[in-house]
Every structure is written in C-alpha cells, then in structure tokens.
N, CA, C and O of each residue as an XYZ file, in Angstrom:
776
protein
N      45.513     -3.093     36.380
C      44.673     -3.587     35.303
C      45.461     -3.446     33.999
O      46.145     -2.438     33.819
N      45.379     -4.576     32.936
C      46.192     -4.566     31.775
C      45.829     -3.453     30.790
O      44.656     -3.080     30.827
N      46.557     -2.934     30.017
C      45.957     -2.046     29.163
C      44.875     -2.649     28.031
O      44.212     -1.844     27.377
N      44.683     -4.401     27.774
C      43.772     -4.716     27.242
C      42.515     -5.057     27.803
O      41.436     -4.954     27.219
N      42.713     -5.504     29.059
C      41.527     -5.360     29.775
C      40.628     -4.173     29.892
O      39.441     -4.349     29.621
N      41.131     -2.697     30.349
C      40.866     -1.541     30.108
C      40.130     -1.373     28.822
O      38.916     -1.194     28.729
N      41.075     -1.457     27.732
C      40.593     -1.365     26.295
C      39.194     -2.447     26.021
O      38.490     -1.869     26.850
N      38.744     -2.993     25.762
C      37.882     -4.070     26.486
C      36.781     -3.637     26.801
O      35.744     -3.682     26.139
N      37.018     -3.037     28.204
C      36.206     -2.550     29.190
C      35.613     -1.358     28.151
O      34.699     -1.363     27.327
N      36.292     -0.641     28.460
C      36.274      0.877     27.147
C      34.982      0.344     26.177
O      33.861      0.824     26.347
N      35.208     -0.553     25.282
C      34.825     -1.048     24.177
C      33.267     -1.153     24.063
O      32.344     -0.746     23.358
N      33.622     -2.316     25.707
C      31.657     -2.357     25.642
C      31.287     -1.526     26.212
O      30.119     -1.426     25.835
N      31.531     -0.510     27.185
C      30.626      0.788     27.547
C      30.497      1.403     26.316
O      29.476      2.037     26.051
N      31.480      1.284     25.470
C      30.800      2.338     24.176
C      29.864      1.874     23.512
O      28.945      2.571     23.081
N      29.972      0.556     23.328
C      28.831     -0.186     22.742
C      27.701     -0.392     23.584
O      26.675     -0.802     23.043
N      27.704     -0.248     24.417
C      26.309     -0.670     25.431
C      25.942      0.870     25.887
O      24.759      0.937     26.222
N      26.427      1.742     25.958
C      26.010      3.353     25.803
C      25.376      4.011     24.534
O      24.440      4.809     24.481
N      26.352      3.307     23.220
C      25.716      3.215     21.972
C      24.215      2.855     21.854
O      23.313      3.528     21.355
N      24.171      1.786     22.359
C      22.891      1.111     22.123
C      21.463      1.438     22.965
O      20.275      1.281     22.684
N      22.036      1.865     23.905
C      20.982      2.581     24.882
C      20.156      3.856     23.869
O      18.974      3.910     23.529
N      21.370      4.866     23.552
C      20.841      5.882     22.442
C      19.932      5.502     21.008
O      19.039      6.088     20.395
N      20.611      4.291     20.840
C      19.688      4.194     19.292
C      18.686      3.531     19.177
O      17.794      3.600     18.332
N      18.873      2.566     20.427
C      17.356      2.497     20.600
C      16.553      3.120     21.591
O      15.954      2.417     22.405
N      16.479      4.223     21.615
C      15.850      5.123     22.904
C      14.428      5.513     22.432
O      13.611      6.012     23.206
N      14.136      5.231     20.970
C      12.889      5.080     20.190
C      12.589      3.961     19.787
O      11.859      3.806     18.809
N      12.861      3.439     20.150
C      12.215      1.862     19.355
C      11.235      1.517     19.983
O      11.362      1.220     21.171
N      10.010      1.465     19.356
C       8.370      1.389     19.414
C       8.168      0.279     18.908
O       8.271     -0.088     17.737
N       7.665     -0.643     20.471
C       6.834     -2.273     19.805
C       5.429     -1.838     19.196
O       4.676     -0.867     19.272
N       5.471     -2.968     18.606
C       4.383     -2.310     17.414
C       2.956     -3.315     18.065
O       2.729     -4.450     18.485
N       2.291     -2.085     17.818
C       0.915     -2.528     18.838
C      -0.631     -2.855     18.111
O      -0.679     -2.602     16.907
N      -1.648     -3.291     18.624
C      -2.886     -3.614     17.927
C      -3.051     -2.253     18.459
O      -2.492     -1.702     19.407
N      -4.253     -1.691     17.350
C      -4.935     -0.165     17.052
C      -6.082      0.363     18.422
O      -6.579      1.423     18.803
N      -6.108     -0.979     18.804
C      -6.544     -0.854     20.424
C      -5.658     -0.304     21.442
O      -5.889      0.699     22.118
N      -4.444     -1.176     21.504
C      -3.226     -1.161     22.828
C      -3.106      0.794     22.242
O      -3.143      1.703     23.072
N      -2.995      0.999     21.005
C      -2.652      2.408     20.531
C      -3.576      3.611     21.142
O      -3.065      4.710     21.363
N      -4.764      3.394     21.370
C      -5.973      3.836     22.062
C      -5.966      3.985     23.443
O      -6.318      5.028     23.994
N      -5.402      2.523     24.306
C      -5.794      2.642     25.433
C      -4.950      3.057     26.213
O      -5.438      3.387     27.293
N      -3.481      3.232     26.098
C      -2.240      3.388     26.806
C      -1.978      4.852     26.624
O      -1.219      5.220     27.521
N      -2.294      5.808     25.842
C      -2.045      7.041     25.842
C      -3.710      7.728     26.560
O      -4.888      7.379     26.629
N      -2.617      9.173     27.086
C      -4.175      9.996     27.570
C      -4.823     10.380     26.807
O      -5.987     10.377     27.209
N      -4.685     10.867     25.512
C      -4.979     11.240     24.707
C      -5.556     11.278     23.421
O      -4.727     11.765     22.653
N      -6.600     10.984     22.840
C      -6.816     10.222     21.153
C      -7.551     11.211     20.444
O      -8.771     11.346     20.354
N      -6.557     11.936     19.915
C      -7.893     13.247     19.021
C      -7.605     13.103     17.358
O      -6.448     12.954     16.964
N      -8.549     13.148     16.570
C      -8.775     13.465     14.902
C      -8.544     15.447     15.066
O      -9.170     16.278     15.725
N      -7.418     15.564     14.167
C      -7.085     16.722     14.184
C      -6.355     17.406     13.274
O      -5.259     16.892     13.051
N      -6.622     18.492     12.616
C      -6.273     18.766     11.091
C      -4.697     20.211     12.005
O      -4.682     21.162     12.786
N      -3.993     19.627     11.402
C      -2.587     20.440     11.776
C      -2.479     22.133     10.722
O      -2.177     22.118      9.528
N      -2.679     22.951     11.213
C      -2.330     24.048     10.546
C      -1.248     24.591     10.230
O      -1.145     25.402      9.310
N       0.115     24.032     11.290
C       1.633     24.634     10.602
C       1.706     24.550     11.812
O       0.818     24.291     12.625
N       3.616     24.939     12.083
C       4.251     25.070     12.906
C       3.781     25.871     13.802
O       2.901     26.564     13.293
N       4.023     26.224     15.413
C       3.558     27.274     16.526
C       5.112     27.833     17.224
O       6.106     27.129     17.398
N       4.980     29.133     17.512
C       5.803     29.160     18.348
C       6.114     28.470     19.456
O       5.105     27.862     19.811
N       6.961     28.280     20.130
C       6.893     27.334     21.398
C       8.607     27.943     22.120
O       9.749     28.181     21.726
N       7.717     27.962     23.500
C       8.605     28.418     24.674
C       8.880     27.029     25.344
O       8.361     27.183     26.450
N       9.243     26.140     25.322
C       9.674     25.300     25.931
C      10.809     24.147     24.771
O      10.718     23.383     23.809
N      11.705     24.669     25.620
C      13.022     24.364     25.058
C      12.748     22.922     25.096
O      11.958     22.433     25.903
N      13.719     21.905     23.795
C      13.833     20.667     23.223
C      12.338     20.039     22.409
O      12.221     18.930     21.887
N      11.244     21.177     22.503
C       9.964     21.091     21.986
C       9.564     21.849     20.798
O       9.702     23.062     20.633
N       9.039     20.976     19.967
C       8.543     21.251     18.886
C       7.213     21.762     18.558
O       6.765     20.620     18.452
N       6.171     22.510     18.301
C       4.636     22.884     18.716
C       4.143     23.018     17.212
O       4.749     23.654     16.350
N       2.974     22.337     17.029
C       1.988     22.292     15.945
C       1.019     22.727     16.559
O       0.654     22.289     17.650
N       0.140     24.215     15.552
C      -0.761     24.402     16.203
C      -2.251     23.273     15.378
O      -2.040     22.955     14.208
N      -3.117     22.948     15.789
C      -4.367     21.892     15.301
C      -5.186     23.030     15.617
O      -5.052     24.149     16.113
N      -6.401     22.047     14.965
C      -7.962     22.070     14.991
C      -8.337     20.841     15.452
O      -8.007     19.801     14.883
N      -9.063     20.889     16.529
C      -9.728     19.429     16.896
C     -11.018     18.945     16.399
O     -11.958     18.970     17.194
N     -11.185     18.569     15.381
C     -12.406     17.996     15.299
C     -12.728     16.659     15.998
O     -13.740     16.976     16.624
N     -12.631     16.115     16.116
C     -13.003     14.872     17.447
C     -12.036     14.428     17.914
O     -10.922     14.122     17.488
N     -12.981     14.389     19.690
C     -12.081     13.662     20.863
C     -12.502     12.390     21.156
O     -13.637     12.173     21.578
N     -11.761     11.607     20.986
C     -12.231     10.069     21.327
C     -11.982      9.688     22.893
O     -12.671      8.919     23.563
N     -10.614     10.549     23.391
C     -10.356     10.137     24.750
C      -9.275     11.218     25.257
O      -8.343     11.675     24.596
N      -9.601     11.498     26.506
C     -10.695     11.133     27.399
C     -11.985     12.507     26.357
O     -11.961     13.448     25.564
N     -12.767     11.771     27.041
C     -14.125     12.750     26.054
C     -14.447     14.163     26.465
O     -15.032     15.023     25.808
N     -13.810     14.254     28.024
C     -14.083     15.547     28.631
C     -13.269     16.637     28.645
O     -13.353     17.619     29.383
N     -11.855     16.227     27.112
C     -11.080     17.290     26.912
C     -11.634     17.865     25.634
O     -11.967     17.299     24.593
N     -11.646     19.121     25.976
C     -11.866     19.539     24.318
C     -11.075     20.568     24.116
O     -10.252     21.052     24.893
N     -11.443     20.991     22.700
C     -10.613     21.819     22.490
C      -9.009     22.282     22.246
O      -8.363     23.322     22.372
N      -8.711     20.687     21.758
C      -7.262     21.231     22.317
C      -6.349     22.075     20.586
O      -6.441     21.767     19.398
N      -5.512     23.235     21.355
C      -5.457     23.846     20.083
C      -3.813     23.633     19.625
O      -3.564     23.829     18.435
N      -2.862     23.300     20.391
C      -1.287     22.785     20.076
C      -0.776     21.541     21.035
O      -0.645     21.117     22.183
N      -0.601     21.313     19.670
C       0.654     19.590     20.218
C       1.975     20.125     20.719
O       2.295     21.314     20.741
N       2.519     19.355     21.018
C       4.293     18.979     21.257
C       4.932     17.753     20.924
O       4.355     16.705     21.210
N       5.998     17.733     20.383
C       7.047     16.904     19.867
C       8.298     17.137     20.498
O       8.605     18.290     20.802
N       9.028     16.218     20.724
C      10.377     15.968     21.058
C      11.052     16.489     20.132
O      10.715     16.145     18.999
N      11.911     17.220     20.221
C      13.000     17.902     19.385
C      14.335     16.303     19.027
O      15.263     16.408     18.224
N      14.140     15.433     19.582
C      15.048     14.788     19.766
C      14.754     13.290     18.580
O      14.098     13.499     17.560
N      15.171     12.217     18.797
C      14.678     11.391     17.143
C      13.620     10.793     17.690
O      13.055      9.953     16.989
N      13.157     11.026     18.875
C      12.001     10.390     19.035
C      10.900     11.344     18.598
O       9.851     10.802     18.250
N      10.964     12.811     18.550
C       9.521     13.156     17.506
C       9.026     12.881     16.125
O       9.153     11.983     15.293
N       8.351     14.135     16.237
C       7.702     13.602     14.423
C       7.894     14.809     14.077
O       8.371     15.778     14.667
N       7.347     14.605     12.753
C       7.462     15.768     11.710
C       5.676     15.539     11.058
O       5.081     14.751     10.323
N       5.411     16.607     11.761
C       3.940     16.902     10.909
C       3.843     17.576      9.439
O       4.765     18.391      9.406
N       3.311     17.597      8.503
C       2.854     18.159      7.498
C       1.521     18.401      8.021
O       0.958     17.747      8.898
N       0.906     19.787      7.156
C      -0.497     20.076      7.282
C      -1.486     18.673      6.566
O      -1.203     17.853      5.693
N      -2.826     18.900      7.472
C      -3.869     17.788      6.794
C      -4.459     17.115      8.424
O      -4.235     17.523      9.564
N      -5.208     16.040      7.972
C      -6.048     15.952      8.951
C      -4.968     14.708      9.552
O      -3.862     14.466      9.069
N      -5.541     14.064     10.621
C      -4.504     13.149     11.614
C      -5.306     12.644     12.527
O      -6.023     13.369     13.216
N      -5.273     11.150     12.655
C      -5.436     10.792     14.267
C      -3.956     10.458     14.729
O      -3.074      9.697     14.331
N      -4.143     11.697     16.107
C      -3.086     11.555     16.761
C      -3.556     10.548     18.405
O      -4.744     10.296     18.607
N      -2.780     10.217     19.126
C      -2.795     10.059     20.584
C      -1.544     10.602     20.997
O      -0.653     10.828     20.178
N      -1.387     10.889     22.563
C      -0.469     11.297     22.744
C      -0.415     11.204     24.429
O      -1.245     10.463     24.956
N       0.410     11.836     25.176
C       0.382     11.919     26.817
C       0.337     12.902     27.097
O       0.911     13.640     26.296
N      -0.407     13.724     28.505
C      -0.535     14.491     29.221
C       0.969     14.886     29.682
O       1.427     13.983     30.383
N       1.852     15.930     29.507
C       2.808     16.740     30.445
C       2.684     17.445     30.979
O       3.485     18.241     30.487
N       2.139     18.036     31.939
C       2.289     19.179     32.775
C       0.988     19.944     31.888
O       1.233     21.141     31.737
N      -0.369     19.501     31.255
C      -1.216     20.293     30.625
C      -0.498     20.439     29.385
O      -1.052     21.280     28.677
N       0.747     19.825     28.743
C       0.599     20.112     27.177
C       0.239     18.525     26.814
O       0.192     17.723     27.747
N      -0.024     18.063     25.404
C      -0.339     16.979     24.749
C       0.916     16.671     24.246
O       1.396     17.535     23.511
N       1.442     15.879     24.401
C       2.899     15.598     24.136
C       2.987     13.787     22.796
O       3.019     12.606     23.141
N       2.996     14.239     21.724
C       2.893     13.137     20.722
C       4.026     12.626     20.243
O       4.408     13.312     19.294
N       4.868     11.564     20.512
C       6.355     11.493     19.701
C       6.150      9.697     18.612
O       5.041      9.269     18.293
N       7.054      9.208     18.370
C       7.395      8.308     17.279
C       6.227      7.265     17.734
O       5.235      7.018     17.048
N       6.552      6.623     19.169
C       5.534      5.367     19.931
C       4.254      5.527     19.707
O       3.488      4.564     19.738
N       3.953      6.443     19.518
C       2.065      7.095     19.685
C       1.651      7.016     18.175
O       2.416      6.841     17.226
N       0.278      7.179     18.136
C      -0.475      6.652     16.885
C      -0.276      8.004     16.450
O      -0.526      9.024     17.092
N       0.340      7.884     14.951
C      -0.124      9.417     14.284
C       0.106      8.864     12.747
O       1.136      8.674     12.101
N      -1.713      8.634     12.343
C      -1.354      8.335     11.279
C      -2.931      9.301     10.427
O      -4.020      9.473     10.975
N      -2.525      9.781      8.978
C      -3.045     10.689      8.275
C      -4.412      9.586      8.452
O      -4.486      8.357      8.417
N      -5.323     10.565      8.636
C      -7.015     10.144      8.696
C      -7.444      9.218      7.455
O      -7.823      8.062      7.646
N      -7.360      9.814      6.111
C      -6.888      9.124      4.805
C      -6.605      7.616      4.636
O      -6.818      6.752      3.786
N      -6.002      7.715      5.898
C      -5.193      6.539      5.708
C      -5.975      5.466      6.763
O      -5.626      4.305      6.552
N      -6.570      5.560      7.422
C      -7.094      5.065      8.951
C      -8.113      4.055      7.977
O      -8.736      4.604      7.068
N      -8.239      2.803      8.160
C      -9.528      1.775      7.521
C     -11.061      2.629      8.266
O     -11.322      3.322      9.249
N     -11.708      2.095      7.183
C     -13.260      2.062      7.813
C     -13.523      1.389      8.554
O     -14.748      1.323      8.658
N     -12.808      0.526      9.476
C     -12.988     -0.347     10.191
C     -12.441      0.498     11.322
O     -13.134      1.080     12.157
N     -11.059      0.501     11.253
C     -10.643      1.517     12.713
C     -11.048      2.312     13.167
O     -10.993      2.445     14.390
N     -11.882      3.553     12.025
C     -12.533      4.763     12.214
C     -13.681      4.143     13.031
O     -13.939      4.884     13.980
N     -14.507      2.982     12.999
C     -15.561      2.665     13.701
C     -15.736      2.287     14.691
O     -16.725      2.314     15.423
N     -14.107      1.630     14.863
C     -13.748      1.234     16.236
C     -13.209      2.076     17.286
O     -12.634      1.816     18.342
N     -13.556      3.179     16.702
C     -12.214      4.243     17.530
C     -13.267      4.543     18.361
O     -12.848      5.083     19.384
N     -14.579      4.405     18.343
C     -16.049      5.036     19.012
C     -16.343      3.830     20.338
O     -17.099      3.933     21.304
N     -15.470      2.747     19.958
C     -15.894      1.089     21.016
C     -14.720      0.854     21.593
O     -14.770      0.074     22.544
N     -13.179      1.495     21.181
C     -12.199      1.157     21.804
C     -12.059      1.398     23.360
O     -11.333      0.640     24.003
N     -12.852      2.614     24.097
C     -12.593      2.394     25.131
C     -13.528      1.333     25.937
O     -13.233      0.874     27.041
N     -14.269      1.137     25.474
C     -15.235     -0.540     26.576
C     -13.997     -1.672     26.670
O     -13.820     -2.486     27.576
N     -13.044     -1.436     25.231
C     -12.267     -2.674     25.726
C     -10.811     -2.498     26.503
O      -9.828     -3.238     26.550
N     -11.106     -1.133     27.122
C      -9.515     -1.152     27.511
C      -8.977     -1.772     28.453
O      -7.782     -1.836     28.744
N     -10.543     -2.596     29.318
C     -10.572     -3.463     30.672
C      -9.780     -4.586     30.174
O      -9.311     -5.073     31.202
N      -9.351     -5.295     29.149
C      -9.036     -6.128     28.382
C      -7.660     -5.795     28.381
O      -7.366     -4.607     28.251
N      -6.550     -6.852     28.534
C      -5.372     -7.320     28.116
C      -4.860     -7.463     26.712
O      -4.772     -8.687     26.807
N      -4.558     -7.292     25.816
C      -4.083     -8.030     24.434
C      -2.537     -8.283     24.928
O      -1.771     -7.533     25.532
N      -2.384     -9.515     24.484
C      -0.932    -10.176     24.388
C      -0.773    -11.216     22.929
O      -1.513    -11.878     22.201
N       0.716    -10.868     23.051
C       1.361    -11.339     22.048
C       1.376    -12.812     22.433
O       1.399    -13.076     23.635
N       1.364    -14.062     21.302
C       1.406    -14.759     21.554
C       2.563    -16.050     19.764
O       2.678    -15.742     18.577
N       3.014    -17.133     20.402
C       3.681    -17.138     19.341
C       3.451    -18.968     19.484
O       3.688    -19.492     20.573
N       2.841    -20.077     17.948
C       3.301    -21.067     17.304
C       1.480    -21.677     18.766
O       0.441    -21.033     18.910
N       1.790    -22.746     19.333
C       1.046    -23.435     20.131
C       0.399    -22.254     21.371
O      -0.812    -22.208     21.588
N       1.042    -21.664     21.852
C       0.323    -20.969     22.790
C      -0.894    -19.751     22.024
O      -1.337    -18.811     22.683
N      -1.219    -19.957     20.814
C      -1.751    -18.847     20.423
C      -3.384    -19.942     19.833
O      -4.332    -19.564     19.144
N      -3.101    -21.425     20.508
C      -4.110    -21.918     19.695
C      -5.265    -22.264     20.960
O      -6.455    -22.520     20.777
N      -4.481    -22.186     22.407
C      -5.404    -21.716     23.337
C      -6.106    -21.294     23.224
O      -6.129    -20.139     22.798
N      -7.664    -22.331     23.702
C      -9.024    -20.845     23.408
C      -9.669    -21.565     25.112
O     -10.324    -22.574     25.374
N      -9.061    -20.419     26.000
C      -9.741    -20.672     27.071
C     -10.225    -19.029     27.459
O      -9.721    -18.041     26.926
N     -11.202    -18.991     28.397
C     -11.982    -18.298     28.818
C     -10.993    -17.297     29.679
O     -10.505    -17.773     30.704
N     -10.621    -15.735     29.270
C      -9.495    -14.808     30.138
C      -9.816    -13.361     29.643
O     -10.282    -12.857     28.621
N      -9.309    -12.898     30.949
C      -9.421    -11.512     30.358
C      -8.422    -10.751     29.735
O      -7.789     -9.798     30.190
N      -8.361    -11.282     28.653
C      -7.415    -10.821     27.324
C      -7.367    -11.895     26.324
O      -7.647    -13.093     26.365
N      -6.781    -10.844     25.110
C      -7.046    -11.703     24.118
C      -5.712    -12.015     23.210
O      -4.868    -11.186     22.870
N      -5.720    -12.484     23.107
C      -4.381    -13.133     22.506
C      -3.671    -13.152     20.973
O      -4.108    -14.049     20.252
N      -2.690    -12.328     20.409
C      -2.807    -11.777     19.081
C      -1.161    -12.470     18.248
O      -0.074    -12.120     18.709
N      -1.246    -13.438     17.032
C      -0.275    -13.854     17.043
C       1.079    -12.772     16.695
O       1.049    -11.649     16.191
N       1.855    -13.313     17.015
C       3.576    -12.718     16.470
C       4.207    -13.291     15.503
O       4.963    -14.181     15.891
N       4.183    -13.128     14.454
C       5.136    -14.153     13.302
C       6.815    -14.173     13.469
O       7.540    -13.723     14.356
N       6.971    -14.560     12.801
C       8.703    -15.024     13.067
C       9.617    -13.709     13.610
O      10.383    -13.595     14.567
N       9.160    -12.719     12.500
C      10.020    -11.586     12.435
C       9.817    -10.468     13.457
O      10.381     -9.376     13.530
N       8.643    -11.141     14.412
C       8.582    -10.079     15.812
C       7.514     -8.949     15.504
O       7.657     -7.888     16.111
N       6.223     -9.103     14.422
C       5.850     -7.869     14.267
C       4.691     -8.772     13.898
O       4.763     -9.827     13.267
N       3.306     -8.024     14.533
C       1.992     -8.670     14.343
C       1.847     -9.126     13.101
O       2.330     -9.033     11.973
N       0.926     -9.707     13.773
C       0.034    -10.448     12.272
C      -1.370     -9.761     12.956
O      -2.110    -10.007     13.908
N      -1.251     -8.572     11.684
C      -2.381     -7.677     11.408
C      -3.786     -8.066     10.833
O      -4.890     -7.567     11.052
N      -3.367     -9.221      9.945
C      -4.489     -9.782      9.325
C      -5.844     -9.660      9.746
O      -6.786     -9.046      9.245
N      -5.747    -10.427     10.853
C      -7.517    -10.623     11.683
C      -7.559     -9.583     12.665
O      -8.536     -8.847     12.526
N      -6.797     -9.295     13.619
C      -6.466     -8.306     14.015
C      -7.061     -7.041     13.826
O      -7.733     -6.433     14.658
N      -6.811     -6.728     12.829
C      -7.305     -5.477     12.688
C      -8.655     -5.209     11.923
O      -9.065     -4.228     11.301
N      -9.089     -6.207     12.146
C     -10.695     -6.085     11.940
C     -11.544     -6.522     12.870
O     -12.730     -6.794     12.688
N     -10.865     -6.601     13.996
C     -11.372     -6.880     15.743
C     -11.136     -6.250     16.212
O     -10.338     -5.365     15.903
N     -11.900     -6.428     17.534
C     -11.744     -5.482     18.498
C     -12.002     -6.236     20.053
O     -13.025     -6.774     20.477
N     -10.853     -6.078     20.622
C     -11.262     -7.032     22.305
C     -12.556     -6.505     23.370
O     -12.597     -5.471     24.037
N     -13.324     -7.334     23.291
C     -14.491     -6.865     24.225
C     -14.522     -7.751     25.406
O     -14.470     -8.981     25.371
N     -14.609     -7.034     26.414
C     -15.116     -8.236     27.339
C     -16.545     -8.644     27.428
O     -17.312     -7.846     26.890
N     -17.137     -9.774     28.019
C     -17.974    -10.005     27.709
C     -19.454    -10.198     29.048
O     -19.097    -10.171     30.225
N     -20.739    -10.348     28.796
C     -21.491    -10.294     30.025
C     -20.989    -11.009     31.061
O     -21.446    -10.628     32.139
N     -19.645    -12.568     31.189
C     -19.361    -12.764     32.056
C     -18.212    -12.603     32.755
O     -17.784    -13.253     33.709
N     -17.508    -11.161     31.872
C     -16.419    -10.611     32.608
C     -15.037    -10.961     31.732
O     -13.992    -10.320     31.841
N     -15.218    -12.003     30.923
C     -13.799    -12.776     30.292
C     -13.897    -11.966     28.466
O     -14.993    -11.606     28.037
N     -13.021    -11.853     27.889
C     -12.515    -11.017     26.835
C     -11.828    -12.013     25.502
O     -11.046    -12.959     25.410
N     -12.783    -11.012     24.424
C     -12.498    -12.080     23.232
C     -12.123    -11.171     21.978
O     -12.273     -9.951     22.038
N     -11.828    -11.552     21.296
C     -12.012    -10.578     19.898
C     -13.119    -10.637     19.305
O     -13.404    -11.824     19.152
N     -13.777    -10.071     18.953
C     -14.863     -9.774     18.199
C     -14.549     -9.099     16.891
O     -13.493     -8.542     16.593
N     -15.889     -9.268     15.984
C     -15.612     -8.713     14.605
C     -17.169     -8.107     14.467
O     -18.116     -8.821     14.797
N     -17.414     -6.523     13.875
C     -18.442     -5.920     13.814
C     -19.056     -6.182     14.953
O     -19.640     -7.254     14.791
N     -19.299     -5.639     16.384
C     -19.823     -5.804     17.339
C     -21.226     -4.766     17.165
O     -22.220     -4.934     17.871
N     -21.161     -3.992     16.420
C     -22.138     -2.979     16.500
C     -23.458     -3.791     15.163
O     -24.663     -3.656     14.948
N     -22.213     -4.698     14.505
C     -23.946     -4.987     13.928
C     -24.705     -6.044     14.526
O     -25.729     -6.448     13.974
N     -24.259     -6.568     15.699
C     -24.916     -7.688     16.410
C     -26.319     -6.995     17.160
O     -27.072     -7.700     17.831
C-alpha cells in the first residue's frame, strides 16, 4: 500500500472518529409532547445543590419533587444523575421541569431530555403537561413544503420543518396531539375548554 493511500486512509478515520465524538450529543429538537412521551420520567423539581455520588462518570443533584407527571406511581424522587461527559448538564438551584430515563433505579437526565427552568415553561405547556400522556398513542412527525399540507385521517400528526432543520414552533406549541373517538390523531388547541 502507497504511503499516500495509507495517509488518506489515516485521514478519514480521524475525521469520521472525530465526528462520531462531537456529535455524540446532538439532540433533534422535539415538540414538548415527543419531550414527555419518550423519557420514563417527567418531574417539576426544585434542585437544592450538588450530592455526593458514588458512581463514577456521574454527576448527582439532590431535588425536591413537587410534581410527578410520569409515570404517576413514582414519587418521591430525591437525586438526579448527569453524565460527567458533554452530554450532561449543569444545574443551578431553583425550580425545573426535568424528564429523564430510568438506570438501574437512578433518574438519569443529560443534554436530549427536557430541562428547562419552570419560569420559563408557557402557560400553555404547564397545562398540557396534565393531557400529554392521552397523546402518547399518537405519532408526531416531521414533515417538510407539500407533504405537510396533507390533511388525511392517521394516527399522527404532522409538524412542519423549515429550511434550517428545526421546528416551526409557532402552532405547535400551543397544541397538543390527541387521538380521537375514532382512533385517528390530530392537533388540537385548548382541549380542556371544549
């Protein structure tokens, strides 16, 4: 083999090894639903400071749970975990809706998962966070230009993508996908005042 072929070769494993690492966090960005239904976890929870923690590459915040949205039959939970690695977070004290995944019985929250200051959450999301699981039977997909003007009868609902690859939040986030008495799934807006 030539020494430029080699060199070459060399080149793109570094670059395609490169790239594996830097994007080893890169989080598609999701409707406040998909954020709800894909993790085990969805708690409102005020962070008190750092915790000790025995489990190496882990980071531990101890909380207060004031509400469990999902699953409803956990309570209580009193410390998170974070990835030591660039996929965690960095908590400050204050209140939070977090989600996160089940490991082995800890709550495990990193960059992909919803963690955003309560403060900050619309009056709209906060209301939906109580209806998000009826719609988790529901699909949401991305959709982009003509295929997004489809309005046929499915179970899922269809949310556009603008040019630059990142929702269009607009309507979006003042819906919520329900399915409906005949099984097929739509967006809806204020379902609770109907």
């Amino acid at each position: 083999m030539s020494a430029a072929v080699t060199l070459a070769l060399l080149f793109f494993l570094s670059v395609a090894l490169n790239e594996q690492v830097t994007e080893g966090c890169r989080c598609v960005q999701r409707h406040p639903q998909q954020q709800f239904c894909s993790p085990d976890v969805v708690i409102r929870a005020k962070v008190t400071g750092k915790a000790n923690c025995e489990h190496p590459g882990l980071t531990a915040y101890n909380i207060q749970t004031i509400q469990t949205f999902k699953p409803l039959h956990k309570k209580g939970i009193q410390v998170i975990y974070t990835s030591q690695s660039s996929c965690g977070i960095n908590l400050k004290n204050g209140e939070y809706l977090l989600s996160g995944h089940d490991d082995s019985g800890r709550v495990v929250v990193d960059l992909c998962d919803r963690v955003e200051r309560w403060d900050r959450v619309s009056s709209v999301q906060k209301q939906y966070l109580s209806m998000y699981q009826r719609g988790c039977v529901c699909e949401i997909s991305p959709c982009t230009g003509a295929s997004c003007l489809i309005k046929m009868r499915q179970k899922k609902c269809l949310m556009r993508v603008n040019d630059s690859s990142s929702l269009d939040y607009q309507e979006a986030l003042q819906s919520i996908c329900l399915r409906d008495r005949d099984g097929f799934c739509s967006w809806q807006k204020n379902p609770l005042s109907n």
